[in-house]
N, C-alpha and C positions, 0 to 999 in steps of 0.2 A: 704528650700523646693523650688524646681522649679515649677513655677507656668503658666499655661497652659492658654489664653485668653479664655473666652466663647462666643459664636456667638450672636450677637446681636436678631436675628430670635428666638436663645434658652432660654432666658433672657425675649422675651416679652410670649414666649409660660409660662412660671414659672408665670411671671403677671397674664397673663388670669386664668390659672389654681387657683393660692394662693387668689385670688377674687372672681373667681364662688365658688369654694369648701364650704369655709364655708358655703356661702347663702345658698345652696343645704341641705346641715347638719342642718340648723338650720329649714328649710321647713320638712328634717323628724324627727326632734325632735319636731315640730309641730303636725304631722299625728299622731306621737303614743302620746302625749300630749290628742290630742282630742278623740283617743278611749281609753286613761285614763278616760276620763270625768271629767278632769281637765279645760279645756276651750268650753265648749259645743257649745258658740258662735259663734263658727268659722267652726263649722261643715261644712256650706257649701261649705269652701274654701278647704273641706278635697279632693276633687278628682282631683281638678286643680292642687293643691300642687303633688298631688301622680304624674301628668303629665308633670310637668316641673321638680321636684326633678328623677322619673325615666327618661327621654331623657337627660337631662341637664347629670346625674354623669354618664348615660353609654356615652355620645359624650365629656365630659371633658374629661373622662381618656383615651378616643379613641384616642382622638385626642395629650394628654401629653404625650400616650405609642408612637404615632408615631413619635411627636418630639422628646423625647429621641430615637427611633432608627434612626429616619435620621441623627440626630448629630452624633451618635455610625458609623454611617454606613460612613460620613465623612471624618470618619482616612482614609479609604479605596476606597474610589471611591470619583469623582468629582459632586456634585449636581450643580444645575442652582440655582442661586439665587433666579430667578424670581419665581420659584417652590415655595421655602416658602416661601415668601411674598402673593403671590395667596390663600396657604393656609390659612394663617391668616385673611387675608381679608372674605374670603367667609366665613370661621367659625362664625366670627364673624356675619356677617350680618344673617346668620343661626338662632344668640343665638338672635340678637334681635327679628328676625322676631318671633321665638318661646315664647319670653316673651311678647312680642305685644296680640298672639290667646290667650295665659291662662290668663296675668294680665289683660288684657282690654277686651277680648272675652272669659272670665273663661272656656276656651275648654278644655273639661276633658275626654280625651278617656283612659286616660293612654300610656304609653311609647310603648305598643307593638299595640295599636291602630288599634285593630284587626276588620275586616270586617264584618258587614257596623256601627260599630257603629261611626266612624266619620264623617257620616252622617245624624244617625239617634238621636243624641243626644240632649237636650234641650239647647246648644249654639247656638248662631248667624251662620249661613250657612258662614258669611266670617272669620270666626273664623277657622272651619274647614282648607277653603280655606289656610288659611295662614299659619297653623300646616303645611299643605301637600307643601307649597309652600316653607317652613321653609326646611322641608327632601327633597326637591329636590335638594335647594342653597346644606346645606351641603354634602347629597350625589353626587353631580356632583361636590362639589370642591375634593372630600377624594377620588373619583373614580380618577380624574386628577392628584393628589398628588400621590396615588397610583400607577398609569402606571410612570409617572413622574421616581420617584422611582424604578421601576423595570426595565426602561432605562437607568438612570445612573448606574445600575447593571452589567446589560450589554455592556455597553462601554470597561469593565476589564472582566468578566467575558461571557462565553459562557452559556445557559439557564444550560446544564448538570453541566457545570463546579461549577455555583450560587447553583445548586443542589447536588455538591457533588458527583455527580456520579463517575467522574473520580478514586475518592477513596476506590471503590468498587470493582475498574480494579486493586486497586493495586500503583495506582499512587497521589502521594502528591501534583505534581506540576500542576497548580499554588495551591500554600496553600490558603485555603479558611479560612478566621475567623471564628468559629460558629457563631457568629453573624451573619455575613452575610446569612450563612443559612438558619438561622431560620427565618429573616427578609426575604430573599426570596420567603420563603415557606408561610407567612404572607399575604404577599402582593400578590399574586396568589391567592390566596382563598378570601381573600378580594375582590380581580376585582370580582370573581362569584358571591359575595356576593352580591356586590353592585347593580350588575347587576342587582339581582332578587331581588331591590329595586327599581330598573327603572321601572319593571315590573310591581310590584306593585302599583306604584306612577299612570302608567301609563293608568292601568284600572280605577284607583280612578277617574282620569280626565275624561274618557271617559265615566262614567258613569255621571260625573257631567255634561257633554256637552251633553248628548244622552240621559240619564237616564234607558241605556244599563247596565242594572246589571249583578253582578260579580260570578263565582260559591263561593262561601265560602271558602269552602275546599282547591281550590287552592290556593286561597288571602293568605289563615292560612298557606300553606304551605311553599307562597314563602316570607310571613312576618316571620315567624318564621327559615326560612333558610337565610336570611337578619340579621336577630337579635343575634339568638344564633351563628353563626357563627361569625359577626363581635365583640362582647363578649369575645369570648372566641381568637379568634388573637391580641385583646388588649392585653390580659393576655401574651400571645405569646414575644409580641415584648416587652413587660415589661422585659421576662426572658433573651432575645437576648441582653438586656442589662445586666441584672446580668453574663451571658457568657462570657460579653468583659468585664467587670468594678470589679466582686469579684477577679482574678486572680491579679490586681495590688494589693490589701490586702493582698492577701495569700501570694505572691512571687512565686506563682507557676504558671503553664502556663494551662490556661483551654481549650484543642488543638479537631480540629474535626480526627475523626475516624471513621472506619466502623459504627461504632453500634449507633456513633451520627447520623452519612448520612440515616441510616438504619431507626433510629427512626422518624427523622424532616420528612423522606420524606413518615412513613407510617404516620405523622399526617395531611401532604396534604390530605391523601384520605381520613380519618376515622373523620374527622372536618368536613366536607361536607354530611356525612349522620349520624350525630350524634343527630341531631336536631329533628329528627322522634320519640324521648322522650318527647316531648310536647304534641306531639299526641297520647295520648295515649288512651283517654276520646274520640276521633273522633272513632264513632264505625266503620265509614263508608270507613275512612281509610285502605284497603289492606291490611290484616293482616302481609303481608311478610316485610311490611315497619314497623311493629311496633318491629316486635324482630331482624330488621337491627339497628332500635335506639337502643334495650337493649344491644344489641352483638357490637355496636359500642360505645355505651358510655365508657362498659367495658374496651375494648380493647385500649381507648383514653387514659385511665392511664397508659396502660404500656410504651409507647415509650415516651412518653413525659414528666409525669411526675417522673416517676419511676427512667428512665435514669437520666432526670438533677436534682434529688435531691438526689440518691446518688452519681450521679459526683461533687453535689456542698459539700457533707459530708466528701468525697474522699479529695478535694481538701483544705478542713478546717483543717482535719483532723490531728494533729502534722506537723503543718506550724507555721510559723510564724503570724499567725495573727495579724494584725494591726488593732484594732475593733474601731470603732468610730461611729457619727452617720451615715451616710452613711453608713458601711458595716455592723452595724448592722442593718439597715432597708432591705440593700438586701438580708442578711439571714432571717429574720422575715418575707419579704416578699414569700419566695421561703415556708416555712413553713406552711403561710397565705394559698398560692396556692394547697398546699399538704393536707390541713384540709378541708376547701372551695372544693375541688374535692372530697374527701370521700363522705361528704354531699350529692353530686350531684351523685353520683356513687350509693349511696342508693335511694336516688329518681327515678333513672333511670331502677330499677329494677320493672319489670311490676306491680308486686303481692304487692310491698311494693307501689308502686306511685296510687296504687288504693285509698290508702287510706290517701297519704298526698300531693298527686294532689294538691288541690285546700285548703290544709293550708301554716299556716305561712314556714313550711318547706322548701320552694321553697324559699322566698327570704332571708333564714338562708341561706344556701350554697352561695346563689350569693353575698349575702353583704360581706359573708365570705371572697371569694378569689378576690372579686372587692378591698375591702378597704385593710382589712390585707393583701391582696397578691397584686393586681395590683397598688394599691393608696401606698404600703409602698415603694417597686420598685422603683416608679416615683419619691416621694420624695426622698429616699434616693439618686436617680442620680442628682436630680436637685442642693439638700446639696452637692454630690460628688464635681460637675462642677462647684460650684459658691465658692466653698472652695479652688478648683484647682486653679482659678481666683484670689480670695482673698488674699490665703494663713494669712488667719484669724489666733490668736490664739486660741484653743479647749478648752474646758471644760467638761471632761472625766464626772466627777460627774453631770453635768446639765445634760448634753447629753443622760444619765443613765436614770435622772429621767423623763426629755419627753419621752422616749422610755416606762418605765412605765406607764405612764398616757394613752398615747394612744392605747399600747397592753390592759393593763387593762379596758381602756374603750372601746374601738373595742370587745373584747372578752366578756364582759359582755352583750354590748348590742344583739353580734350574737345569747349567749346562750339563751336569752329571746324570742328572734325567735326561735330557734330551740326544748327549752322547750314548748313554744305553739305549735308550730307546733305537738309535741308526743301527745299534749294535744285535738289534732283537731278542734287547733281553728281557724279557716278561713282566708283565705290573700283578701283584697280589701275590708274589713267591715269596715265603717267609725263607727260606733257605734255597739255593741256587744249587742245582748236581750238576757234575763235572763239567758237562757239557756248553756250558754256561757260568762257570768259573770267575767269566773276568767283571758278569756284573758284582762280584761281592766290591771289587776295586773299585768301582763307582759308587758302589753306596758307603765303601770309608770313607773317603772324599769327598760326599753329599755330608756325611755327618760333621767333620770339619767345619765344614762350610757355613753351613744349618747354626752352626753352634757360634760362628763368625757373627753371623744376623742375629743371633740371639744375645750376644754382646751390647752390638749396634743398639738394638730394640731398648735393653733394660736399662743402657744410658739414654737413650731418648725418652723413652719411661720417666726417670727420674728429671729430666729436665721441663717433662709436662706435668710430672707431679709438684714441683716448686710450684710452678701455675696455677695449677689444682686447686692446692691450697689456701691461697691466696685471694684466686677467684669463688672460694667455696663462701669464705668471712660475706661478698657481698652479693651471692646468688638471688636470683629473681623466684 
């Protein structure tokens, strides 16, 4: 087997990742622990825990979908060094600053840290400060990464050429990777994103210096255009890897075309007002922006997912398959994404979100295509790369049986959200009254579950760390 070096930048991003993850996991096998009423004691730590467990696994996998597409993007264009080195550093000082406001300043607004309650909450005022100070480090390093990125793009490619357009005239040259595209079209929607987190950040300060308060409505709009957008291009750049990476399994070529160019570039626009599904509950919100979100969420499945999942059944389909852990993680993850979306496509229908709004519903769908779909993705590239390094010998049967543990455990714990959620049992209840009794029964058996995957994980773990290692002796 010719064996490919892994980049030294790829190697510590897997570190960071294979270290936060668990701790993340075992924080929400905590939260539904405590509305078991298995550890009552701890109750108070229940909304910090929810604060760093949601920021920490939405900026992990943000951050491990983009180091897998920088590496992907690699083959094909020249990056700056100093680019990823920057990234790492700033993330870093991010995740400390962020474990500093919750472990020592129990600041618990939650991950979407919606307006004014991180202000108005009963932590320390510099606890606050340091949350908001946390999202600026990161988001000015991921905004820098991000252009960074869409420069080295363009060094080879033209903005149309990046987008495929020329393909549309008819013309192939220059050949574009899907990869490249989708990462393209990623990283453009991100800059907006981020942007309208500068925005954010930047009222927060100004009220803090002036005590110039904020309209709400906007804050909710431009946090939740921040949030559900950079979410859902994790997911993005996850697949931009299965693009360039399941084709060496198959032996076939997974090549762009019209109807690829067609799809990536209607999911630029329809990601950017897809997020007006949040808002549903705002009565005061413009009605025309509420059935933009229904009519956009709809429409976000068909070019994106619809296209690459059966392009990816096309391409499976009577090949030669080479299955192993890695490319059965990036079919199981491309699957994750496909379930994980239905979810979110039933939520986003007005009449139905009326009434599973504000249950467990909402984070059934996100846990869904976050872990089984973006979290299986990541790891299976990480095992691909450090295997390509390694050139380890497999073990077909072990490999099998981690793949079960953690589908079985991912999928047991989703159903217990999404069985509560039918059930209307609320999302952000640290303890359940009588009335609502039987979500405690769902969240034992989420925590079971949770702890199932989290078995699965830290043998898979160990099985990419053998690699790790290995591929560490001959990093680039």
């Amino acid at each position: 087997m010719t064996t490919r070096p892994a980049s030294s930048q790829l190697l510590i991003w897997i570190a960071i990742t294979f270290l936060l993850f668990p701790v993340l996991i075992l924080l929400g096998i905590l939260m539904r622990s405590i509305q078991a009423g298995e550890i009552s004691a701890l109750q108070p730590w229940f909304y910090p825990a929810m604060t760093l467990h949601g920021v920490g696994m939405v900026g992990v996998w943000y951050v491990a979908a983009m180091a897998c597409a920088a590496d992907v993007l690699s083959r094909h264009v020249t990056l700056p060094p100093a680019l990823g080195r920057l990234a790492i550093a700033g993330t870093v000082l991010g995740v400390v600053l962020l474990l500093a406001c919750v472990l020592l300043g129990r600041f618990a607004a939650g991950w979407y840290f919606l307006y004014p309650l991180p202000l108005k909450g009963e932590w320390p005022l510099w606890s606050a400060v340091t949350f908001l100070l946390s999202l600026t480090v990161l988001g000015a390093t991921w905004f820098i990464w991000s252009l960074g990125l869409l420069w080295a793009i363009s060094r080879r490619f033209s903005l149309g050429q990046a987008l495929g357009w020329h393909y549309l005239a008819g013309r192939t040259d220059p050949v574009l990777p899907p990869s490249v595209l989708i990462t393209t079209v990623s990283l453009i929607a991100g800059v907006a994103a981020l942007v309208s987190a500068v925005i954010v950040l930047a009222l927060f300060y100004l009220e803090l210096l002036t005590g110039q308060a904020s309209d709400a409505l906007l804050m909710k709009n431009l946090t939740f255009f921040f949030g559900h957008t950079l979410v859902n291009l994790a997911m993005y750049l996850g697949v931009a890897v299965a693009y360039e990476i399941l084709p060496e399994y198959a032996g076939r070529p997974w090549k762009t075309n019209k109807i690829v160019v067609v799809s990536w570039n209607t999911v630029l626009l329809i990601v950017l007002v897809a997020y007006f599904h949040h808002l549903y509950m705002d009565f005061v919100q413009p009605g025309i922006l509420q059935y933009i979100g229904q009519v956009a969420s709809y429409a976000s499945a068909i070019p994106a997912a619809v296209v690459t999942i059966f392009g990816a059944l096309l391409l499976v389909y009577r090949s030669r398959m080479r299955w192993n852990l890695a490319s059965l993680l990036f079919f199981l993850g491309l699957v994750g994404w496909a379930i994980g979306g239905v979810g979110a496509v039933i939520d986003s229908t007005i009449s139905v979100n009326a009434r599973l709004h504000n249950t467990l519903w909402v984070p059934a769908h996100f846990h869904t295509y976050m872990v089984a779909g973006l979290a299986f993705l990541v790891i299976g590239y990480f095992y691909h790369r450090c295997q390509e390094a390694a050139a380890l010998r497999e073990s077909k049967g072990y490999h099998q049986l981690l793949i079960v543990l953690m589908t079985a455990g991912a999928y047991g714990f989703f159903l217990m959200f999404y069985l509560a959620g039918a059930f209307s049992v609320p999302r952000r209840f640290a303890v359940y009254p009588v009335e609502i009794g039987h979500g405690a029964s769902f969240a034992g058996w989420a925590a079971l579950f949770a702890t199932l995957f989290l078995v699965g994980f830290v043998l898979t773990a160990t099985e990419v760390g053998r690699r790790w290692r290995a591929a560490l002796s001959s990093a680039t």
